[in-house]
N, C-alpha and C positions, 0 to 999 in steps of 0.2 A: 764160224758161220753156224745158225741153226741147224740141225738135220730134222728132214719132212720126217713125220710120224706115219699120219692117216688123214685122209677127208673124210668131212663131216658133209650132212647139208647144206650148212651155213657157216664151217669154221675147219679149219684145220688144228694138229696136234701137231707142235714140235719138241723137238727137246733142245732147250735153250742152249748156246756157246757163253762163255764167260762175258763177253763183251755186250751182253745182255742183261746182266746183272743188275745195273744202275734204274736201268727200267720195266726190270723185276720188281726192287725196293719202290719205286715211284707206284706202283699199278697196286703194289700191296697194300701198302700203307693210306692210300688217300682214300682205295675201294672202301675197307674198313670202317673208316671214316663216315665216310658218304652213305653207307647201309645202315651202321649204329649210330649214329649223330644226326642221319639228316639232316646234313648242311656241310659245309666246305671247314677242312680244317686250317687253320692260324698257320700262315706260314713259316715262321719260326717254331711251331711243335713241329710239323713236319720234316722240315729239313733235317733237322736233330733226328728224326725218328728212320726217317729216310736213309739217311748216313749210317743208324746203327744197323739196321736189316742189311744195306749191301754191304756193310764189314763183318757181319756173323756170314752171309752167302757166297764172301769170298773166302773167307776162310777155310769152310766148309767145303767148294766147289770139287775138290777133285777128288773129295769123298760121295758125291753128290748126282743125280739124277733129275732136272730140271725140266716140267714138261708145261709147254703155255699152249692154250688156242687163241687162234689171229682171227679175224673177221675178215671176211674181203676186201678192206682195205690195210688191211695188214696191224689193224691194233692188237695189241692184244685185251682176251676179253676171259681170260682165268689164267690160275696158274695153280701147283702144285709142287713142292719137290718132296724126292724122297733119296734116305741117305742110311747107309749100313753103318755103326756105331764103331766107331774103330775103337772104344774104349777107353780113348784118352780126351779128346775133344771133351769141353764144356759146351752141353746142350744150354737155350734158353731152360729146360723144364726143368735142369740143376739149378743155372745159375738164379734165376727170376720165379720162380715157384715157391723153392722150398722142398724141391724132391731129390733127397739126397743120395740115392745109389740105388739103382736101376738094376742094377745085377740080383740084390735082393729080392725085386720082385717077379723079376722073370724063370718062367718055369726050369728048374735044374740049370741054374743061370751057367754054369761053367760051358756047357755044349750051346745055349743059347744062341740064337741069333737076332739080336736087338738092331731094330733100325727107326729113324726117326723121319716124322713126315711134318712138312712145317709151311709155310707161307704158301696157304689154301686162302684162294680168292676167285670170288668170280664178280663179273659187272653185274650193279645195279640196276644198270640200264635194259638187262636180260629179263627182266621180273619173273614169274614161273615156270619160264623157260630154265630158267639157271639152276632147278633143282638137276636135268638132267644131264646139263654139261660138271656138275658136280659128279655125278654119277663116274662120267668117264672119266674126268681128270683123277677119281679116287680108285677107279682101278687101273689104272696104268701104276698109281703107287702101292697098290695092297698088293696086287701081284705076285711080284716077287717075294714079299715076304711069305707066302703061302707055299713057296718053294720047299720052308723047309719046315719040319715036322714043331720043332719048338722057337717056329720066328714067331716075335713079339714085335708091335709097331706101339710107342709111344709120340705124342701128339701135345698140339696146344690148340682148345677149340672153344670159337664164341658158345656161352652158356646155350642160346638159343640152339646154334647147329647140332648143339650135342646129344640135346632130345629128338633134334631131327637124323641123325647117321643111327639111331637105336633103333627109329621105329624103321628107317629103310634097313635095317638088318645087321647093320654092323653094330656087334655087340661091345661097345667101346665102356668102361671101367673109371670113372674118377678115383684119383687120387688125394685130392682136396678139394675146397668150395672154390678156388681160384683167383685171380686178381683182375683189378682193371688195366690192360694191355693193347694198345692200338687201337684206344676207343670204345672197347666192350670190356664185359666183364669175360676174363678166358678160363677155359677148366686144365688143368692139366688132366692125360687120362692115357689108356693104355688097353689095347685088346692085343688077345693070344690068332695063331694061325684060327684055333676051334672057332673063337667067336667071328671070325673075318670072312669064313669060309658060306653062310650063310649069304652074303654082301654078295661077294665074285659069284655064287649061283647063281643070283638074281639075275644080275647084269653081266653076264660076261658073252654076250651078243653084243655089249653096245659099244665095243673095243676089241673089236677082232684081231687088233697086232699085239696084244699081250701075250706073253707068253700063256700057253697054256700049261698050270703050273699045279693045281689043288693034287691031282696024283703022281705028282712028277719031281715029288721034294726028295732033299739028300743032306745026308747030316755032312757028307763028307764034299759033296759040289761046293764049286767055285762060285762065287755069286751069280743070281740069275742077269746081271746085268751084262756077264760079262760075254753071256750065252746067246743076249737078244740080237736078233737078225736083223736088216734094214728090213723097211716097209716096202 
């Protein structure tokens, strides 16, 4: 079963249960679509494409933090997940990029705390509204990585969002000019706790149930997830 997060005005926050997944993969994949493509995608890309997102987020799941908001009638209309790199898992940005070891680039990688943030979507149908429910589904994921003094968040993001998460303050890093992936062109890319901490400033009113984390990191703490209280 979902667990409630928080109310919005118009939408709530949960954190998805595994049984939820399949329509994780549906809400990703087709939004994508519909925002870059303008217009409905081939049902045969789909499905293919559909299947592979919920067998990478099932995979992934019990390494994993999945947070959606539902509208009033209970769709959902964003998602987000974020996930602490156990080190062994093949992310999309190894497999499908071209970025081959992650440890390299993160700062004093051995102490390192590398986490990865992935199937970011919100509805079309939001239009300039969606910049702000962006907002909150990205700090419910940056969050915890601010926990800790050398957590790094690595990422796959439409070319466009990417100029846009820079000028709202998160100071996010490509790695490469990127590929065409779920219909857009995506960058792979990667920001430090330093560059993310500007981001959670800004906005950390507009997600009151996050931890509050920027001065409360520990090299030696147990993940912040495992710390979060119910709403």
């Amino acid at each position: 079963m979902d667990r409630f997060i928080a109310s919005h005005e118009n939408y709530s926050i949960w954190q998805l249960s595994k049984s939820g997944l399949l329509d994780l993969a549906k809400f990703v994949v087709l939004e994508n679509y519909k925002h870059h493509k303008k217009q409905q995608v081939d049902n045969s890309i789909s499905r293919g494409e559909i299947r592979q997102v919920y067998s990478e987020e099932l995979g992934f799941f019990k390494h994993s933090k999945i947070y959606v908001a539902r509208d009033n009638r209970n769709e959902i209309i964003g998602a987000i997940r974020v996930m602490e790199w156990n080190r062994m898992d093949e992310l999309p940005i190894t497999k499908l990029f071209g970025v081959t070891n992650l440890k390299e680039i993160s700062p004093e990688d051995s102490n390192a705390h590398i986490w990865h943030v992935g199937r970011f979507a919100v509805s079309t149908d939001l239009g300039r509204c969606g910049i702000m429910l962006f907002k909150v589904l990205m700090m419910y994921a940056i969050s915890p990585i601010c926990k800790y003094e050398k957590g790094i968040m690595f990422a796959e993001c439409d070319s466009k969002l990417f100029k846009t998460v820079n000028c709202l303050g998160l100071n996010a890093i490509a790695l490469n000019n990127g590929m065409e992936y779920l219909g857009s062109v995506t960058i792979p890319m990667y920001a430090t706790r330093k560059g993310m901490v500007e981001f959670v400033t800004r906005n950390s009113k507009l997600a009151l149930h996050v931890e509050k984390s920027l001065n409360t990191y520990s090299q030696n703490s147990d993940s912040g997830f495992n710390q979060r209280k119910s709403a």
